[in-house]
C-alpha positions as CSV (number, residue, x, y, z in Angstrom):
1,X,86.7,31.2,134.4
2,X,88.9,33.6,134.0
3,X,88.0,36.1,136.9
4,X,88.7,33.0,139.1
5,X,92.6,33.2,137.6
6,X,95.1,34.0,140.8
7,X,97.6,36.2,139.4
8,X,100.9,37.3,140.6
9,X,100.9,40.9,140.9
10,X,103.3,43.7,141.7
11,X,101.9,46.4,142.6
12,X,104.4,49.9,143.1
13,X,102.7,53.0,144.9
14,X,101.3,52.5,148.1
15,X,99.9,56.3,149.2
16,X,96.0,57.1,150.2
17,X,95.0,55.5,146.6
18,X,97.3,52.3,146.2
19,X,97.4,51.2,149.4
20,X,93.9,50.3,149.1
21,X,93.6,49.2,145.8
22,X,96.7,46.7,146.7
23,X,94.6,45.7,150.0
24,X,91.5,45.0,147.4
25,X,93.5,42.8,145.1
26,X,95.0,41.2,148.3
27,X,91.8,40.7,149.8
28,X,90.6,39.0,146.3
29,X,93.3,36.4,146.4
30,X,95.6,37.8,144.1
31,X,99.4,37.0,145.0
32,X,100.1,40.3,145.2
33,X,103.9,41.9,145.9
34,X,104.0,45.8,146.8
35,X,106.6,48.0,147.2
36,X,106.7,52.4,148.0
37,X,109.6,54.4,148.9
38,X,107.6,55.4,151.8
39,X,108.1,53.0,155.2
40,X,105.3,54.2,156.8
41,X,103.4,53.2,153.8
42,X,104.9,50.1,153.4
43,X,103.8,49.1,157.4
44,X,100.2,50.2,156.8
45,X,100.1,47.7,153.8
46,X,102.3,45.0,155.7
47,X,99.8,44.8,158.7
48,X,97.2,44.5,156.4
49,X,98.7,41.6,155.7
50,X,99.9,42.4,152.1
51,X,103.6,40.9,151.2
52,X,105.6,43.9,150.7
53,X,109.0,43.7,148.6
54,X,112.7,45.0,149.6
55,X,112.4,47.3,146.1
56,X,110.8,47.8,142.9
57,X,112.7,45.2,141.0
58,X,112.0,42.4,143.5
59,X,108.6,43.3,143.6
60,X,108.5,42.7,139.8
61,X,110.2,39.2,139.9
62,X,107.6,36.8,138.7
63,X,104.6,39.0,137.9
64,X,102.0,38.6,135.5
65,X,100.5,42.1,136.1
66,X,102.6,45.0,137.3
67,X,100.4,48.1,138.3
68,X,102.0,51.7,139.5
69,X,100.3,54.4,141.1
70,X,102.7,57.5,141.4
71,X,101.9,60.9,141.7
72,X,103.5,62.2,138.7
73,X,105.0,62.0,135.3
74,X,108.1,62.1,135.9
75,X,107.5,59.7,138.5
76,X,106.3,57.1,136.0
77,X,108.7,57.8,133.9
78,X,111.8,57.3,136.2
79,X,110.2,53.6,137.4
80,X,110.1,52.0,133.6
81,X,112.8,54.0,131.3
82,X,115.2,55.2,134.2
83,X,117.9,54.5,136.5
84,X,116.3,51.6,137.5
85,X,115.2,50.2,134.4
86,X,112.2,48.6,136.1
87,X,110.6,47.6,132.3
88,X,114.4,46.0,131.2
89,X,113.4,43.5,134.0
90,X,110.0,42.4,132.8
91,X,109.6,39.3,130.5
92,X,107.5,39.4,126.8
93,X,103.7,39.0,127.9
94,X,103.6,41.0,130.9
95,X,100.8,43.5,131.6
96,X,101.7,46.6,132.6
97,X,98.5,49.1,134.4
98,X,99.3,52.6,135.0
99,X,97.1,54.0,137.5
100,X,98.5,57.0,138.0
101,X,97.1,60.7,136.5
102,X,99.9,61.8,134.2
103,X,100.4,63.0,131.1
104,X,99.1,61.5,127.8
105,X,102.4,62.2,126.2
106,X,104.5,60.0,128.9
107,X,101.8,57.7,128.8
108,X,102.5,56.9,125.2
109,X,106.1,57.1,125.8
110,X,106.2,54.7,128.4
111,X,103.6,52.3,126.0
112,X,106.1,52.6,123.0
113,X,109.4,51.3,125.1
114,X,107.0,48.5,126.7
115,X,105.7,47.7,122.9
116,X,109.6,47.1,121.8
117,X,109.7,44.9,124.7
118,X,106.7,43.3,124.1
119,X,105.2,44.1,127.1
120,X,101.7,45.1,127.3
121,X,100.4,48.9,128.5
122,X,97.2,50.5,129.3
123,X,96.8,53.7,131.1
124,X,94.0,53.8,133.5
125,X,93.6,56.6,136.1
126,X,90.8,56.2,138.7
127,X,88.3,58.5,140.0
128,X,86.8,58.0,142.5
129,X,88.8,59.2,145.9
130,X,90.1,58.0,148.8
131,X,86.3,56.4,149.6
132,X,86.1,54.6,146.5
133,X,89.5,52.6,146.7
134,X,88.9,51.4,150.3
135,X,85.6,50.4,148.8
136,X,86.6,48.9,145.8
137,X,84.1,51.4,143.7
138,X,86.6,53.2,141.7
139,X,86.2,54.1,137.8
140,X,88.7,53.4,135.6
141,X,89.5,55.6,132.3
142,X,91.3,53.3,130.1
143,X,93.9,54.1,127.4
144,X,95.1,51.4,125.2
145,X,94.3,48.1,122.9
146,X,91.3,46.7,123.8
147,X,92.7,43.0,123.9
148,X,95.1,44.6,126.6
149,X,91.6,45.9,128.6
150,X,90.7,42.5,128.4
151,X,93.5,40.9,130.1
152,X,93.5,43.7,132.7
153,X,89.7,43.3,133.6
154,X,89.4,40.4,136.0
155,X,92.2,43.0,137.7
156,X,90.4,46.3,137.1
157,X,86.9,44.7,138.7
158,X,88.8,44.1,141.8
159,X,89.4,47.8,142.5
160,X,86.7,49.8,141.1
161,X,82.9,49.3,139.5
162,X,83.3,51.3,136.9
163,X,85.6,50.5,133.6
164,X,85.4,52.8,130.4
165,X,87.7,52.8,127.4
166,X,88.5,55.9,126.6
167,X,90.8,54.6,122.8
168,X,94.1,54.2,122.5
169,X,97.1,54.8,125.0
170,X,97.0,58.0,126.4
171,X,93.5,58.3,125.9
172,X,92.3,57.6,129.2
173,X,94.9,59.8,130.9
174,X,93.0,62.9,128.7
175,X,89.8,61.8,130.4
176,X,90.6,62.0,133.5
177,X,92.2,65.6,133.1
178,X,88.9,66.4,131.7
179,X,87.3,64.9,134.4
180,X,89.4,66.2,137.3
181,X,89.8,70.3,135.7
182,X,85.3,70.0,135.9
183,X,86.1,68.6,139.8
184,X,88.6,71.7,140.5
185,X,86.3,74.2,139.0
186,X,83.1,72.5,140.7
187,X,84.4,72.3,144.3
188,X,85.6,75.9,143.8
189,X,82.3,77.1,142.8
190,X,80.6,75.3,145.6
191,X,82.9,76.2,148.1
192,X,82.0,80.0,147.0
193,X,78.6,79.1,147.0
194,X,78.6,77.7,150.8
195,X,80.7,80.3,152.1
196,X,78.6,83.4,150.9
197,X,75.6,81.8,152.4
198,X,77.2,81.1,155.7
199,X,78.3,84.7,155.3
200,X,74.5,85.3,155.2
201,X,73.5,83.5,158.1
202,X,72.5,80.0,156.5
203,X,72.8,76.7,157.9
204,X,76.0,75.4,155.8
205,X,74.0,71.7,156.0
206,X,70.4,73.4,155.1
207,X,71.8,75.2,152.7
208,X,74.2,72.3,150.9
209,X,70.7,70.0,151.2
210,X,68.8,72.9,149.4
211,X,71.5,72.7,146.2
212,X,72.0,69.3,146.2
213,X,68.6,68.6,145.0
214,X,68.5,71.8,142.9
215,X,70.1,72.6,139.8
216,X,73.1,73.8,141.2
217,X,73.9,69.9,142.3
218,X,77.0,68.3,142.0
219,X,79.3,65.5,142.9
220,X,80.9,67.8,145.8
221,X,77.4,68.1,147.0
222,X,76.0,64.6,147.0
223,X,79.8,63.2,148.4
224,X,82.5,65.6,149.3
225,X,81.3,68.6,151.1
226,X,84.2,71.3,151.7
227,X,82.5,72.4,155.2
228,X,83.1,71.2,158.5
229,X,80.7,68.7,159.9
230,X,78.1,68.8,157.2
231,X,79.2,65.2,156.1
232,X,81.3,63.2,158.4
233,X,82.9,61.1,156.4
234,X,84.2,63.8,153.8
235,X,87.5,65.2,154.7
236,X,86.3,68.4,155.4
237,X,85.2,67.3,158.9
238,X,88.3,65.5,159.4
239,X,90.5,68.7,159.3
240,X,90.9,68.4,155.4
241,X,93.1,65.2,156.3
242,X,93.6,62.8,153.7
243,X,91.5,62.5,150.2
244,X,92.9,64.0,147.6
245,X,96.0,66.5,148.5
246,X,95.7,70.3,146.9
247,X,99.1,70.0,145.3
248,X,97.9,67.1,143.2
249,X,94.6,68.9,142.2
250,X,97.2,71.6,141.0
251,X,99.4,69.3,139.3
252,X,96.2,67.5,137.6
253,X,94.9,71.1,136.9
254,X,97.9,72.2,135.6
255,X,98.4,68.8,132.9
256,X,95.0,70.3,131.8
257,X,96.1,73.6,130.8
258,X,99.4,71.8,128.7
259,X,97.1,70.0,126.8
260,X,94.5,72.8,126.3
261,X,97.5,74.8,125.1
262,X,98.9,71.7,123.3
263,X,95.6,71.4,121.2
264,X,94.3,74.9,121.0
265,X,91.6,74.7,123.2
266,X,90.1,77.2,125.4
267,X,90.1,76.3,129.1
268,X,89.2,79.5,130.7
269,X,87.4,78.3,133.8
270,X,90.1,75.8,134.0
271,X,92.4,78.2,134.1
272,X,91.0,80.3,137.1
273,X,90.9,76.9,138.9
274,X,94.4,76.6,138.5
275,X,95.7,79.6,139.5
276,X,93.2,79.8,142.7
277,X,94.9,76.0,143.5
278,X,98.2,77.8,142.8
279,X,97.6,80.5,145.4
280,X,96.2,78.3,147.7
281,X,99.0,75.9,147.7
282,X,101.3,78.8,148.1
283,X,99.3,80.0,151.3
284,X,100.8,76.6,153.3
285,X,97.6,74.8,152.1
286,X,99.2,72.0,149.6
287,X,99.0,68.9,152.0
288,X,95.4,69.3,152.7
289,X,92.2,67.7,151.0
290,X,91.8,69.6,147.8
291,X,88.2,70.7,149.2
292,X,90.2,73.0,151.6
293,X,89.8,75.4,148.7
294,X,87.2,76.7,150.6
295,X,89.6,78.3,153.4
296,X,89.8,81.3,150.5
297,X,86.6,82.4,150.6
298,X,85.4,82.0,154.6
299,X,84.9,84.9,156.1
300,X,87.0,85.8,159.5
């Protein structure tokens, strides 16, 4: 069967969301090759076991599947169309899985120089945090042809439970700025929320219980509490360390608003979110979990 299939994969991006993902694949028996500019992330995936690659380009050499996870568009772009050339070194029939949360239009970009090439592209950003890739529970948003979802499955199951296809390339990048502008404007309402009835007196763990299984419950609720010690696995009670960094809320929030302007739409709540991510980023708050958000609204 085809989920059976060892493949030879290269996987580039090894930060809080990669390095897992690349452990799961590892873990499933895939011949997998990884490679980040980062050496500490390199030796956390290396004692793991995982082979890791002197550069991009070697980890490419041979692969079937070649998946990135990058924190940006520019990112994405500068691996496959830049100085490095990264796609010139991939052979016809090669499957190429974005991972990372960029925009739509470098998506396409990116899919159109592969196509020449005839390399296969999807784009498939994950939700599902830090939690979900250690756990292999992510959901993936795919963009692209669905004979190229296909050939990515067997992959795609390895890392996450859930796999939706969103249409054509570029599509599943939109979805997850959809998805991700509700998260920023849901963990900032519930952060408010908390905060003014701490302010009041309340027990910040009576009070989340009392929302979660009210009308005002949400994922930050059920899995990602912003306050201290009310769940000890969220990041919150880890001082805000790890998860999912406020600067790339901010940069997801932000790809929002260019596409909301791009198309017309009216984002206003998405907008607020934005600019409260913006001021909180700029208060020396940009490395920590994006639930940290709540730090703006504490009293004292």
């Amino acid at each position: 069967m085809q989920e059976q299939h060892t493949m030879k994969i290269a996987f580039i991006g090894l930060g809080n969301m990669g390095g897992p993902m690349a452990h799961n694949l590892h873990k499933a028996g895939h011949e997998v090759r990884a490679f980040d500019l980062s050496q500490p992330a390199r030796d956390k995936l290396a004692a793991d076991g995982v082979p890791i690659a002197a550069d991009a380009k070697a980890a490419v050499a041979g692969a079937e599947v070649v998946i990135s996870m990058l924190p940006a568009s520019q990112h994405v772009e500068g691996l496959f169309l830049g100085a490095g050339e990264l796609l010139a070194q991939l052979p016809a029939g090669t499957l190429i899985i974005d991972c990372s949360t960029i925009a739509a239009a470098t998506s396409r970009k990116v899919a159109e120089a592969a196509k020449a090439k005839g390399v296969a592209f999807i784009d498939a950003p994950v939700s599902g945090g830090t939690g979900g890739a250690i756990a292999g529970t992510l959901t993936f948003m795919v963009g692209g042809d669905a004979a190229d979802l296909e050939r990515a499955r067997p992959v795609l199951e390895k890392m996450g439970a859930n796999i939706f296809h969103a249409g054509s390339v570029g599509a599943g990048q939109t979805a997850k700025i959809c998805n991700n502008m509700l998260l920023g404007i849901l963990m900032a309402g519930t952060s408010e929320a908390i905060a003014l009835g701490v302010a009041n007196g309340l027990d910040p763990k009576v009070l989340s219980e009392i929302m979660r299984r009210s009308s005002g419950g949400n994922w930050a609720l059920e899995k990602y509490n912003p306050f201290p010690g009310v769940m000890e696995t969220a990041p919150a009670s880890k001082g805000y360390a790890g998860g999912f960094g406020t600067d790339l809320m901010l940069k997801d929030l932000g790809l929002a608003q260019e596409n909301a302007m791009a198309v017309k739409a009216a984002t206003p709540l998405g907008g607020m979110a934005r600019n409260l991510y913006a001021a909180h980023s700029l208060a020396g708050h940009g490395a920590l979990d994006f639930s940290s958000i709540i730090k703006m609204v504490q009293k004292g």
